[in-house]
C-alpha positions as CSV (number, residue, x, y, z in Angstrom):
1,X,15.8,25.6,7.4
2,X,16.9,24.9,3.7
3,X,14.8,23.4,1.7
4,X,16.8,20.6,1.0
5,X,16.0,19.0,4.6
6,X,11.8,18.7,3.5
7,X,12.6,14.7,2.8
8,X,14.2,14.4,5.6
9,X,11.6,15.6,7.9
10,X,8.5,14.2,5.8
11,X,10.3,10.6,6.4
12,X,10.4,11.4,9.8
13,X,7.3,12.7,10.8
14,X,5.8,10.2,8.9
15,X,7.6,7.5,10.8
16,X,6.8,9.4,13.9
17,X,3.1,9.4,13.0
18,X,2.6,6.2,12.2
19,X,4.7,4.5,15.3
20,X,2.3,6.6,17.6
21,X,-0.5,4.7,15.6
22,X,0.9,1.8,16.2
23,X,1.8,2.3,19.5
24,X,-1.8,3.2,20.4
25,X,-3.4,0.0,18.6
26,X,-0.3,-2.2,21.0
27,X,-1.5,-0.6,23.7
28,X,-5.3,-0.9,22.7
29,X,-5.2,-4.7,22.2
30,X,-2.5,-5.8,24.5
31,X,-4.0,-4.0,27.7
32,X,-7.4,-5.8,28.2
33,X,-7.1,-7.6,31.2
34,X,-4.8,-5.3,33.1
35,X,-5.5,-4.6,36.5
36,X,-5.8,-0.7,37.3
37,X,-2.3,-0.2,39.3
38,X,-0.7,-2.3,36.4
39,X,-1.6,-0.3,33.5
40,X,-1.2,2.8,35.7
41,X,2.7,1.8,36.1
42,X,3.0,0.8,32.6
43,X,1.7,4.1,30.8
44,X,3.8,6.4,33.5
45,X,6.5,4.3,33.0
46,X,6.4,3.7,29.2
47,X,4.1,4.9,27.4
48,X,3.7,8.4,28.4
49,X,7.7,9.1,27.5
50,X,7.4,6.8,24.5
51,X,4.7,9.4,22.9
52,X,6.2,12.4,24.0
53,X,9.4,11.2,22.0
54,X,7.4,10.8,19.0
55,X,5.3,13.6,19.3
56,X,8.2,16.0,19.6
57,X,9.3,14.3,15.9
58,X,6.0,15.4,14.5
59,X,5.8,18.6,15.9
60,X,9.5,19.2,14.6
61,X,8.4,18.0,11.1
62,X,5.2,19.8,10.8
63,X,7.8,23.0,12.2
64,X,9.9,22.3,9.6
65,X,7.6,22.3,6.4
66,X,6.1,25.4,7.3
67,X,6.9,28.3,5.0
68,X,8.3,30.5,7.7
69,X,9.9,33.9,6.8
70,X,12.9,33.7,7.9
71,X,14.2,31.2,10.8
72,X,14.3,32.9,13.4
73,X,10.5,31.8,14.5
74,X,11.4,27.9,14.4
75,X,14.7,28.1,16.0
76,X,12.7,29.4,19.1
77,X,10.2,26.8,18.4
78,X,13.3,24.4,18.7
79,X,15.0,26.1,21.7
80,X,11.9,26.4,24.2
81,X,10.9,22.5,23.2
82,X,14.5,21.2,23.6
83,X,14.6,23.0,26.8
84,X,11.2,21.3,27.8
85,X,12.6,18.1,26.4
86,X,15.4,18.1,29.2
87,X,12.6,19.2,31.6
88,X,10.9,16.7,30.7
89,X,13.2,14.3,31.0
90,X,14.3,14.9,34.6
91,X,10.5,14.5,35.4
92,X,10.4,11.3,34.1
93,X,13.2,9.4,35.7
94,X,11.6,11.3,39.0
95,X,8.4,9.6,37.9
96,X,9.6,6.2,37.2
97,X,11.2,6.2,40.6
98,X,7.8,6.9,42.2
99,X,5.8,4.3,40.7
100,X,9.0,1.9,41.0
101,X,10.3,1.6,37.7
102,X,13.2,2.5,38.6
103,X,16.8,2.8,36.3
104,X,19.2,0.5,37.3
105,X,21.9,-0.5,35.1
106,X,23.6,1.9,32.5
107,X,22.2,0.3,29.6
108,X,18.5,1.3,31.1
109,X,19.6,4.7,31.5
110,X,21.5,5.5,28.3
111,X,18.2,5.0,26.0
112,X,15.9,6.2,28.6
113,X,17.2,9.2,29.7
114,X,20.9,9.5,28.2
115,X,19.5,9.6,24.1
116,X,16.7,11.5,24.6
117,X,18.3,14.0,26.9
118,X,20.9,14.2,24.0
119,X,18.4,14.4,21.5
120,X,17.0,17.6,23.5
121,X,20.4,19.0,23.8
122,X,20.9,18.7,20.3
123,X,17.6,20.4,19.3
124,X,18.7,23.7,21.7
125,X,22.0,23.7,20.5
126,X,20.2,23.3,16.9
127,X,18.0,25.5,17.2
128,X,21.4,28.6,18.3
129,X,23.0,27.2,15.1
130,X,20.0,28.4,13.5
131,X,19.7,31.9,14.8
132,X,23.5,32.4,13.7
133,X,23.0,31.1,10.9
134,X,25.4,28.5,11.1
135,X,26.2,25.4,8.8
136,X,25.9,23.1,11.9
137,X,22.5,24.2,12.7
138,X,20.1,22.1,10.5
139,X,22.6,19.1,11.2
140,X,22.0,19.3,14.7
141,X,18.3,19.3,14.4
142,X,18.2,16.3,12.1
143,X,20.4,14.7,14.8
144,X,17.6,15.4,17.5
145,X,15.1,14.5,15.4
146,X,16.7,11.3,14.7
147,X,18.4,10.8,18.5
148,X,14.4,10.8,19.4
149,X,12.9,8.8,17.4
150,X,14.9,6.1,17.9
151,X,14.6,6.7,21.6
152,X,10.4,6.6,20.7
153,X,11.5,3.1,18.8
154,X,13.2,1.8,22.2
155,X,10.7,2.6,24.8
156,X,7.6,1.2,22.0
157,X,10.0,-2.1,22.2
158,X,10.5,-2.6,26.0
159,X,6.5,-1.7,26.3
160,X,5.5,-3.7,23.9
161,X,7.8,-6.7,25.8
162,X,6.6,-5.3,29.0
163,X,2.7,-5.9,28.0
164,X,3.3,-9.3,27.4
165,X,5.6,-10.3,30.4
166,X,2.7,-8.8,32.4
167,X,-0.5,-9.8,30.0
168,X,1.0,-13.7,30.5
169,X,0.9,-13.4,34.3
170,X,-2.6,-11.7,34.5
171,X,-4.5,-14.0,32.1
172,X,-2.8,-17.3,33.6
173,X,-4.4,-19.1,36.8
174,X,-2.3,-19.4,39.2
175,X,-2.0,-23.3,39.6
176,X,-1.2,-25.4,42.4
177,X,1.4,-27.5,42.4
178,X,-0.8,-30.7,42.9
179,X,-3.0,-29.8,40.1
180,X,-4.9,-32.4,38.7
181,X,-3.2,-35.3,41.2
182,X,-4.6,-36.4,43.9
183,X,-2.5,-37.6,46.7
184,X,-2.7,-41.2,48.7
C-alpha cells in the first residue's frame, strides 16, 4: 500500500479499537441481570458479528502499517480474510435464524448482511487490485475498511438498544393489574 494511506488506516484502527472497548464496557454494565438464554441470543445475535466487523478494521490497520516488502503478502492477507468475511457472513444470518433473530425486512438485511458482505467483497476485489498493481486497489480496501466499520457502528447501536429493551423487561416486576387496589 502507498504510504499515503498510513492516516487513513491509523484513524481507522483507532476508531476500531476503541468502539470494541466500548462495546465491551456496554456489554459489561448493561448485561447484569440477564437471564442465561437472553444474553446467549443477544451475543450470537449482536455481539459476536459486531466484534468480528471491528476486529477485521484492526487487523486491516495493523496489515497496513507494517513495512512489508512489497505487496504482494498483504493483498493475500486481504483476499483469504475477505473471503472469510463472506464466509462469515453466510454463517451468521444461518446463526441468527437458529437462535430466532431472524432478518425480516430489507432495511435489517442491507446493514446486517448486505454492507458487510460488500465490505468483504470489496476487501477481495481490493486485495486483486493490489497484486496487479492497480490504481483501484488501495481505494477498494479503504472502501472495505470503511463499509465495515460502519457496519461494526450499526450492529454496536441496535445492541446497545437491544440491551435496554430487554434490561427494562428483566429488572421490572411484573405487576398486576389490581396493584395496590383492593376490590369491594
Amino acid at each position: 500500500m502507498p504510504n499515503n494511506w498510513d492516516n487513513f488506516f491509523i484513524l481507522a484502527g483507532g476508531a476500531a479499537a476503541t468502539l470494541m472497548g466500548l462495546l465491551f464496557v456496554a456489554v459489561t454494565v448493561g448485561g447484569t441481570g440477564f437471564s442465561t438464554s437472553l444474553i446467549k441470543r443477544g451475543t450470537r445475535g449482536f455481539l459476536t458479528p459486531t466484534l468480528v466487523q471491528f476486529g477485521t478494521v484492526l487487523m486491516q490497520a495493523l496489515a497496513v502499517l507494517v513495512p512489508w516488502p512489497s505487496t504482494w503478502p498483504i493483498a493475500i492477507i486481504f483476499g483469504l480474510g475477505g473471503l472469510v468475511g463472506l464466509a462469515y457472513q453466510f454463517h451468521v444470518v444461518v446463526r441468527r435464524h437458529q437462535f430466532g433473530l431472524p432478518l425480516h425486512d430489507w432495511h435489517d438485511w442491507l446493514p446486517y448482511v448486505g454492507v458487510p458482505a460488500l465490505g468483504s467483497a470489496c476487501l477481495v476485489v481490493g486485495a486483486v487490485g493490489l497484486i496487479a498493481e492497480k490504481s483501484f486497489g488501495p481505494f477498494a480496501v479503504a472502501g472495505a475498511t470503511t463499509l465495515l466499520l460502519f457496519a461494526g457502528v450499526y450492529g454496536a447501536w441496535d445492541l446497545t438498544l437491544w440491551i435496554i429493551k430487554n434490561r427494562d423487561k428483566t429488572e421490572r416486576p411484573i405487576e398486576s393489574p389490581n396493584h395496590g387496589e383492593s376490590r369491594p
